[in-house]
C-alpha positions in Angstrom: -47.6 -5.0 -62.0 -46.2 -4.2 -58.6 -45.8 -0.3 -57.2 -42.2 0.4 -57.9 -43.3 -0.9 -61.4 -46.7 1.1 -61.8 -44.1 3.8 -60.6 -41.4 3.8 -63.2 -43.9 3.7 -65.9 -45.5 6.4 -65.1 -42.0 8.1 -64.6 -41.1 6.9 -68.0 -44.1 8.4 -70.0 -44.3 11.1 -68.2 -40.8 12.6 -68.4 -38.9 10.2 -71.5 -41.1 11.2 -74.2 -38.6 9.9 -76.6 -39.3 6.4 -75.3 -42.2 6.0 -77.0 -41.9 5.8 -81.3 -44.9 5.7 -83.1 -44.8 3.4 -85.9 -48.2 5.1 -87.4 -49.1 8.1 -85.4 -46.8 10.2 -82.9 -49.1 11.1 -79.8 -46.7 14.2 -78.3 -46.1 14.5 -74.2 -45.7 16.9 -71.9 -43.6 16.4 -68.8 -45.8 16.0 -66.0 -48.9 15.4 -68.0 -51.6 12.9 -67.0 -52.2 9.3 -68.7 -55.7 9.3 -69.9 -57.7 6.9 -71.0 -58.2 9.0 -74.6 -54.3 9.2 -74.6 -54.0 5.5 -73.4 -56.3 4.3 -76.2 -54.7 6.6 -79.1 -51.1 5.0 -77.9 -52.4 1.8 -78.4 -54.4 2.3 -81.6 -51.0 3.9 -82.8 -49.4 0.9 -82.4 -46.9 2.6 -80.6 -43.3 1.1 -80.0 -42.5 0.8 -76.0 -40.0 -1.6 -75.9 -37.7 0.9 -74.1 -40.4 0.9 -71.5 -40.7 -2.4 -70.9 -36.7 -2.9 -70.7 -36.5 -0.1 -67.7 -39.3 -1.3 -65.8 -37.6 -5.0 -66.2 -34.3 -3.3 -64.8 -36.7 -1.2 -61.5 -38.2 -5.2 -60.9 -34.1 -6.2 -60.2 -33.2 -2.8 -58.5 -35.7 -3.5 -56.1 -35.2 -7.3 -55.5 -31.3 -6.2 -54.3 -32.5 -3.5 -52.5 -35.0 -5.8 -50.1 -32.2 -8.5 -50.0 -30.5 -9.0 -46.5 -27.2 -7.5 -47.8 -26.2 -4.9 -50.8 -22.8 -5.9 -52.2 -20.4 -2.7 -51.6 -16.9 -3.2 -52.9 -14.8 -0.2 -51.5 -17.5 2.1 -51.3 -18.8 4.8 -48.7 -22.1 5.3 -47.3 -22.4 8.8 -45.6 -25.5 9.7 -42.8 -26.8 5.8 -42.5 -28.7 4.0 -39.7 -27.1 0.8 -39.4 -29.8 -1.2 -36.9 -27.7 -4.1 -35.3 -25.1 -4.3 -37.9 -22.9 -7.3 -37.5 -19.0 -5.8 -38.7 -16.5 -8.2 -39.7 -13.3 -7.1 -39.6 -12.1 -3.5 -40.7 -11.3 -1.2 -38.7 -12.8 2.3 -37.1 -11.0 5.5 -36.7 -12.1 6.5 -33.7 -13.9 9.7 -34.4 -17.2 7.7 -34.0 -19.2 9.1 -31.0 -20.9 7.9 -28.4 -23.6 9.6 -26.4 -23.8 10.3 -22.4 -26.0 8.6 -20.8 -27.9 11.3 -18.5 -28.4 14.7 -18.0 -27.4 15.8 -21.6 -24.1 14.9 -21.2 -22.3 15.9 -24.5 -20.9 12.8 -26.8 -17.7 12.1 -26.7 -15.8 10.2 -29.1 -14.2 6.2 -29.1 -11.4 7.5 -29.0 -11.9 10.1 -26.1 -12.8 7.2 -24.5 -9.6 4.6 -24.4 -7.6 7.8 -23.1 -9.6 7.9 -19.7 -7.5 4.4 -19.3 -4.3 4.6 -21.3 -2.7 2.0 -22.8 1.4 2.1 -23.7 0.6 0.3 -27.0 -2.0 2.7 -28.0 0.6 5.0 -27.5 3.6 2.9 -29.6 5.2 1.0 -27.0 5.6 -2.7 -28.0 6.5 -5.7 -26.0 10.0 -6.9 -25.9 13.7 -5.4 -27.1 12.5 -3.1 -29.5 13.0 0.9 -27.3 9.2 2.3 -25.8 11.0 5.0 -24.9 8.5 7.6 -27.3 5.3 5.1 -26.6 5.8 5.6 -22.6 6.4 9.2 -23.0 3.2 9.7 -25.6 1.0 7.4 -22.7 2.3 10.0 -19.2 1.6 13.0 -21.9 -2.0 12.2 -21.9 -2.8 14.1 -19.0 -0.8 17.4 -18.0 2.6 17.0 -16.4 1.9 19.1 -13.2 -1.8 18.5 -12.2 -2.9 15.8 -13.8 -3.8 12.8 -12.8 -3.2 9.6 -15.3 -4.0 5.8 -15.3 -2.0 4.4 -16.9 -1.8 0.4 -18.2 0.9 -1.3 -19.1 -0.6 -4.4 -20.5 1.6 -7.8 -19.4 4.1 -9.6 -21.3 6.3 -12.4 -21.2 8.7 -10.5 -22.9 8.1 -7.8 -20.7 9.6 -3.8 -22.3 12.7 -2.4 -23.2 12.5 1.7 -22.4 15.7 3.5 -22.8 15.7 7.4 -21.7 15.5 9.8 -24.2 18.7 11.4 -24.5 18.4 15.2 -25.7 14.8 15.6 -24.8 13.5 18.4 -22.7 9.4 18.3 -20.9 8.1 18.3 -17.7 7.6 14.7 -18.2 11.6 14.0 -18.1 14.6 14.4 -15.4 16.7 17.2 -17.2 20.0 16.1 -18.3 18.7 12.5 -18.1 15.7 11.9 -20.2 13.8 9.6 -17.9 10.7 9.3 -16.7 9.6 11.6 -13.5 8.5 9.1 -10.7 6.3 12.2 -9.2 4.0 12.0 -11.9 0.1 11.7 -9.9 -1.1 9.0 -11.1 -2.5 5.2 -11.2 0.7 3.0 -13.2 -0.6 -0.7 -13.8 2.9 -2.0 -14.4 1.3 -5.8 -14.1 4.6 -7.8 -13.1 5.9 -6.5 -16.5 10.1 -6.7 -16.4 11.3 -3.1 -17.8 14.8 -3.1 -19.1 16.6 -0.2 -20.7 17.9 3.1 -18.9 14.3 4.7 -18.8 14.4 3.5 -15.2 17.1 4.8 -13.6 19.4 2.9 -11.6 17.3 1.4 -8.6 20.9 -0.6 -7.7 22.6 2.7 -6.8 19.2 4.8 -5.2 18.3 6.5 -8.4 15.8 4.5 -9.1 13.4 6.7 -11.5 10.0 6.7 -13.1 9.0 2.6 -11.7 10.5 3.4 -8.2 9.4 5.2 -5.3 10.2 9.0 -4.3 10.8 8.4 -1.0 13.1 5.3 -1.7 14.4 5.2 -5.0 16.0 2.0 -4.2 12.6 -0.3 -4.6 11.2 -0.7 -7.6 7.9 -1.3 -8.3 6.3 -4.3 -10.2 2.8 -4.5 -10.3 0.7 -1.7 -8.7 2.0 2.0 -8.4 0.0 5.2 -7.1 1.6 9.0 -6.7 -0.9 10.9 -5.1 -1.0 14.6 -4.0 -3.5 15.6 -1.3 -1.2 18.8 -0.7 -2.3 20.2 -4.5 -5.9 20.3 -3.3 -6.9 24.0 -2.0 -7.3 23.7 1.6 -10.9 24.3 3.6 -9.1 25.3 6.5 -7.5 24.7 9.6 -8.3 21.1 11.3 -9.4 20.0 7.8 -6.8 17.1 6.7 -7.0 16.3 3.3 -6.3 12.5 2.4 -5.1 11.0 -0.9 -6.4 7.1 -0.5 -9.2 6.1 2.2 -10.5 3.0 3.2 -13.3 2.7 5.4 -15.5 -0.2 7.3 -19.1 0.6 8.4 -19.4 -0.4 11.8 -19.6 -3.5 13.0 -23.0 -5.0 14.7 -25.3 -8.4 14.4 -26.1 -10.2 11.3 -29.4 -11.4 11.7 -28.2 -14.3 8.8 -24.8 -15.0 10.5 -24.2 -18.7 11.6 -23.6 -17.5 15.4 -25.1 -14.6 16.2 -23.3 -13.6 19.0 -19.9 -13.7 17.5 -18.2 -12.2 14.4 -15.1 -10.5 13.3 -14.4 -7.9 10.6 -11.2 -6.3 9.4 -11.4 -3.4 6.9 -7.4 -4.3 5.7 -6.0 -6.8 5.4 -1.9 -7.0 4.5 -0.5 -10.8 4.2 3.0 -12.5 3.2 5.0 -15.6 3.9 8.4 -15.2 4.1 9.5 -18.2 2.0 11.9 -21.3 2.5 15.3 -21.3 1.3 17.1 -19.9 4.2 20.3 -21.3 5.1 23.3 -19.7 6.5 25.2 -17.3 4.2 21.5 -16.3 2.5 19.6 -13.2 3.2 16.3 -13.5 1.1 14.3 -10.8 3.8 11.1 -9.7 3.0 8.3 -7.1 4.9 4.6 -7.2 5.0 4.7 -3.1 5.0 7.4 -0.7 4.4 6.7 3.0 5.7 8.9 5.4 4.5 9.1 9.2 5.5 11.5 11.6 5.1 11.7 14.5 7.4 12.7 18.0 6.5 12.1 21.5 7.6 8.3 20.4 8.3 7.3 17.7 11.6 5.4 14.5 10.9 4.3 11.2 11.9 4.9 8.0 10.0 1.3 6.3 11.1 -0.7 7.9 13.4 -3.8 5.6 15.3 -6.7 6.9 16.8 -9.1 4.9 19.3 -12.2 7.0 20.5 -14.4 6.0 23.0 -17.8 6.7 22.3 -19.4 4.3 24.7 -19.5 2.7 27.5 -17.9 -1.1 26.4 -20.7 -3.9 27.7 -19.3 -6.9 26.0 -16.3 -7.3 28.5 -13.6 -7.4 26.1 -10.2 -5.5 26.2 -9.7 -2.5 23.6 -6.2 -1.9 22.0 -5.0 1.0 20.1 -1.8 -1.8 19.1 -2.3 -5.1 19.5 0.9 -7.4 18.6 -0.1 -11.2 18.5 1.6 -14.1 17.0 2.2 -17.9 17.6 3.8 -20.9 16.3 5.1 -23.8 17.3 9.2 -23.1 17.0 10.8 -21.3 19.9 13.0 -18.3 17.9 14.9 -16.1 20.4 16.1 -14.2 17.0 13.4 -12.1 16.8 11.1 -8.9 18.5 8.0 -7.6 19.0 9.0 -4.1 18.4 12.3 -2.7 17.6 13.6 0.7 17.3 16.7 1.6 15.3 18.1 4.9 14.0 21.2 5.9 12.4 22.5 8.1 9.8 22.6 7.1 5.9 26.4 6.1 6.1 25.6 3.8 8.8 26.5 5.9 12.0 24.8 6.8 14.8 22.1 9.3 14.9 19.6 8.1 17.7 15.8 9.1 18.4 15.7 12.3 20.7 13.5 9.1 22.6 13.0 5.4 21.5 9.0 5.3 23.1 7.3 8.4 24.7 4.2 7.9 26.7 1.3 10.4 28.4 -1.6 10.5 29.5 -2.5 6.9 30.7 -3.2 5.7 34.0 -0.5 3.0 33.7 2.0 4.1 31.3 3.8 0.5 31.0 2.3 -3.2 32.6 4.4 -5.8 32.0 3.0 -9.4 33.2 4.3 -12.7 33.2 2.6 -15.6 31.8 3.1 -18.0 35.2 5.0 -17.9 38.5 7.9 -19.3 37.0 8.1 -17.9 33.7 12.2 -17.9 32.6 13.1 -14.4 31.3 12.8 -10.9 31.9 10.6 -8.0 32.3 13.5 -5.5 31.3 17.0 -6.0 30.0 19.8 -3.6 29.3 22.8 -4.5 27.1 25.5 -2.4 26.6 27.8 -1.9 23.1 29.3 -5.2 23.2 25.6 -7.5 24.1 26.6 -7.6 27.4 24.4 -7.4 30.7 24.4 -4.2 32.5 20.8 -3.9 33.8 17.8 -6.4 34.0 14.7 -6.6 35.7 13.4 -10.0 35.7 9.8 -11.8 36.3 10.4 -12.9 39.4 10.7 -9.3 40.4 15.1 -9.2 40.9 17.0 -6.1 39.7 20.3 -6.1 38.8 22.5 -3.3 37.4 25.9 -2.1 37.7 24.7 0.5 40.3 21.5 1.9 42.1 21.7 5.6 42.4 19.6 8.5 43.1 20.1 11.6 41.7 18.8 15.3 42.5 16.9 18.1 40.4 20.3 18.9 38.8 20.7 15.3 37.8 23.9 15.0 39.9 24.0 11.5 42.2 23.6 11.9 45.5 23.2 8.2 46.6 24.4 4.5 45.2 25.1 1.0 46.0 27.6 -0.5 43.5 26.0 -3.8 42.8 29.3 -5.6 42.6 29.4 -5.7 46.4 30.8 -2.2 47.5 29.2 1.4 49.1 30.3 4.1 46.6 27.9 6.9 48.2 25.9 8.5 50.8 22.1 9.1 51.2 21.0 6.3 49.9 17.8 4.7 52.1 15.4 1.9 50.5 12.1 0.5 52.1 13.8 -2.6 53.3 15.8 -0.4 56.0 19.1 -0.8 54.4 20.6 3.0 54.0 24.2 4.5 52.9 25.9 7.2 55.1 29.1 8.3 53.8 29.8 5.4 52.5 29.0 3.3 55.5 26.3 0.5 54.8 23.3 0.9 57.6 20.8 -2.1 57.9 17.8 -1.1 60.6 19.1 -0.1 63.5 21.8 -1.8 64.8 24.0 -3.5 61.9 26.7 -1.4 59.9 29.1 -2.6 57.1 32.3 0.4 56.7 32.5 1.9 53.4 33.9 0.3 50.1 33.7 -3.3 52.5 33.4 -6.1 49.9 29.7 -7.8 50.8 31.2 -11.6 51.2 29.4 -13.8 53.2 31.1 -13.8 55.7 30.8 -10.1 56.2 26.7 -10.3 55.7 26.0 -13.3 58.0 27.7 -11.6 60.7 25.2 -9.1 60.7 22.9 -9.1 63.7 19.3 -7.7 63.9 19.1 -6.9 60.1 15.3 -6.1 59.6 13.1 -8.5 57.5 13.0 -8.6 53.8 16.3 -6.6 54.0 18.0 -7.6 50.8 21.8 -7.6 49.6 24.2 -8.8 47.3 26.1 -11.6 47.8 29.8 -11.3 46.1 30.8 -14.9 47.0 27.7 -16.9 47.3 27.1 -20.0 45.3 23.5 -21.7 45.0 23.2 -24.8 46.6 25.4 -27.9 44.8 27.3 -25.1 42.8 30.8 -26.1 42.9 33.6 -23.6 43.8 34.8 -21.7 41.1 31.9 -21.9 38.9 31.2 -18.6 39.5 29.4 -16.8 42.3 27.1 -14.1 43.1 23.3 -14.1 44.8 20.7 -12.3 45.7 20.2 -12.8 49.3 17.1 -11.6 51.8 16.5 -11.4 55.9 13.8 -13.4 57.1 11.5 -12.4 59.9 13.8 -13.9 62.1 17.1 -12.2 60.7 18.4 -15.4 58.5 19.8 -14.2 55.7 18.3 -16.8 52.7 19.0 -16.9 49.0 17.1 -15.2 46.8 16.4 -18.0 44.0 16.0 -20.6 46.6 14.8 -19.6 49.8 17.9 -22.1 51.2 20.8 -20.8 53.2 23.6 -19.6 50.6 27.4 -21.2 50.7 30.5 -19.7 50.0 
């Protein structure tokens, strides 16, 4: 007889008296009282009937052959303050109100559910993929954290199908534009929007600038598809002054040896990296443009910069290089005149003109512009003005020429006192250059000897009469052709004095022809 069964028996004569029916004697017990052997042996001279005993100890023998099975069949039961010890569930479901512990420092449990809402999902919320309207399951997902300082991530889980969000029309919160019933797009926040197409009116009308709660504040013409952040540095109290507050960082350690690298002595890092291809397809009549960054800031009663870049020198450089606070590189192998290094355009948002007080503004360096050419004959120039209509009006080319409608000087008051009218003519007095050539009311002085009168056209045949013009004295040519340039195919050239007083062209170092 095992122990549950010694058990039960013992249960059974001690408290169920009217178990046991004598059939000749009636021995009487008392709850609780002890099984002697006297009592045993009168039970059993007695001949007493115990058939009830043995029938309840046979049902304790199954009782306890279910209970040490691996399973206990439970149809629609409960079991309430369990250990379950590596329970293996199989279908079902949970509620959500079961908790899970912190893991350090006595951190209070929270629940499952307190637990999907750090990262919000729009179907948790109601939201479902396709036509049917999100509109109440995207507004349920922003509400989980507060509408004016909090900060939500927020997934919107990828399909296909994509969502249909329409703006809830009639509904008032600090989630919603009034009167429209969209989504805010100043909502801080992390929105995974995962290349998911949104239809519906929940988003504004990106096509007409009023793009709303997956477009940008700044430009409410883009939309955005997969990644959006709204951050607000400017809602965090301030430390003080020269303390900048940031909303995103990204940082490199500095850069130094690898003891494992393949070559030691040379490595590169970059701590961002931003890469795009423009695409094929491009013919004439198509416009498919496209931008590695687009910086966007709108100016208003406060000042700003758009990117601001900082190189400090905190050492003496030993390696020989060249350091660059911008460094614009490219290559290829397609010559494309159609395009710029750097270009600056302004204008107002009806498409007028509303320039930069100044396109590029430079202090506080030794040089503040070197230009240098790639070769002694490198085409193309250093500087190059054009005026409304793409024409020339100034250029300073590489071999070291400048041309512009007029050289002038000009005095405090900014009115001119000197000029030579680069078309060939005097036009005012006071003008002297370090190649001896000076104006004096309007009469042409070259060294010390040879004049040409005011508003004199400078033909050739007026400049090679000049005798004792000093060297490297330099003047424009009106009717000059370059050597084997026929007559009438246009004319016009730089032309210089020798040491000995020949006058030579510019381009050439040959006499010039008329």
């Amino acid at each position: 007889m095992n122990r549950i069964q010694c058990g039960v028996l013992a249960a059974v004569l001690c408290l169920v008296p009217s178990l046991v029916r004598a059939q000749s004697q009636i021995v009487p017990l008392l709850p609780g009282q002890l099984l002697s052997a006297a009592i045993l042996s009168t039970i059993q001279s007695g001949k007493a009937d115990y058939s009830g005993l043995v029938a309840e100890v046979a049902r304790a023998s199954a009782a306890e052959g279910t209970l040490q099975s691996s399973t206990v069949a439970n149809m629609d039961g409960s079991s309430t303050n369990q250990l379950l010890s590596t329970p293996v569930v199989s279908g079902g479901r949970l509620d959500g109100a079961q908790s899970i512990p912190g893991f350090a420092n006595d951190a209070a449990a929270r629940t499952i559910a307190q637990h999907f809402v750090d990262l919000p999902n729009v179907l948790d919320f109601g939201a479902v993929a396709g036509t049917a309207d999100s509109g109440n399951g995207f507004l349920s997902a922003y509400e989980t954290a507060p509408a004016t300082t909090g900060f939500r991530v927020l997934n919107f889980p990828y399909s296909a199908s994509g969502y249909t969000a329409n703006a809830l029309s009639g509904a008032s919160n600090d989630y919603l534009y009034p009167g429209v019933g969209s989504l805010k797009n100043e909502l801080p926040g992390i929105y995974y929007l995962n290349g998911n197409v949104v239809a519906g009116t929940m988003g504004g009308t990106p096509e007409n600038g009023h793009g709303t709660f997956n477009s940008e504040i700044t430009n409410p013409w883009n939309v955005v598809t997969n990644i959006r952040e709204v951050l607000d540095p400017a809602a965090v109290p301030s430390r003080g002054a020269g303390v900048t507050y940031v909303g995103h960082s990204v940082e490199c350690l500095p850069q130094r040896p690898n003891a494992s690298d393949a070559n030691t002595t040379i490595r590169g890092i970059a701590c961002l990296y931003f890469g795009g291809d423009t695409g094929t397809g491009g013919a004439t009549g198509t416009a498919y443009g496209s931008e590695i960054v687009n910086m966007v800031q709108n100016v208003d009663t406060n000042s700003g910069n758009i990117l601001e870049l900082n190189q400090n020198w905190n050492g003496q450089v030993a390696d020989g290089g060249f350091s660059r606070t911008l460094y614009i590189t490219g290559g290829g192998n397609y010559p494309n005149p159609n395009s710029a290094a750097i270009e600056i355009n302004h204008g107002t948002y009806s498409g007028g003109s509303a320039p930069y007080g100044s396109g590029i503004v430079i202090r506080g360096s030794t040089n503040d512009l070197a230009m240098f050419r790639a070769s002694a004959t490198d085409p193309g120039y250093f500087q190059l003005g054009l005026n409304e209509n793409a024409a020339y009006i100034y250029s300073l080319d590489k071999q070291a020429n400048l041309w512009a409608t007029s050289l002038a000087t000009h005095n405090a008051a900014g009115t001119t006192t000197s000029a030579i009218d680069t078309n060939g003519y005097s036009t005012a007095a006071g003008y002297t250059a370090s190649n001896g050539i000076a104006v004096n009311g309007g009469q042409i002085v070259i060294g010390n000897t040879a004049s040409i009168a005011g508003n004199t056209s400078l033909t050739w045949a007026v400049i090679s009469a000049l005798i004792g013009v000093p060297e490297s004295s330099m003047l424009w040519c009106h009717d000059c052709r370059a050597p084997g340039q026929a007559a009438g195919a246009g004319t016009g050239r730089w032309i210089y004095a020798d040491s000995a007083g020949h006058w030579l062209d510019q381009a050439t170092g040959t006499t010039p022809t008329n």
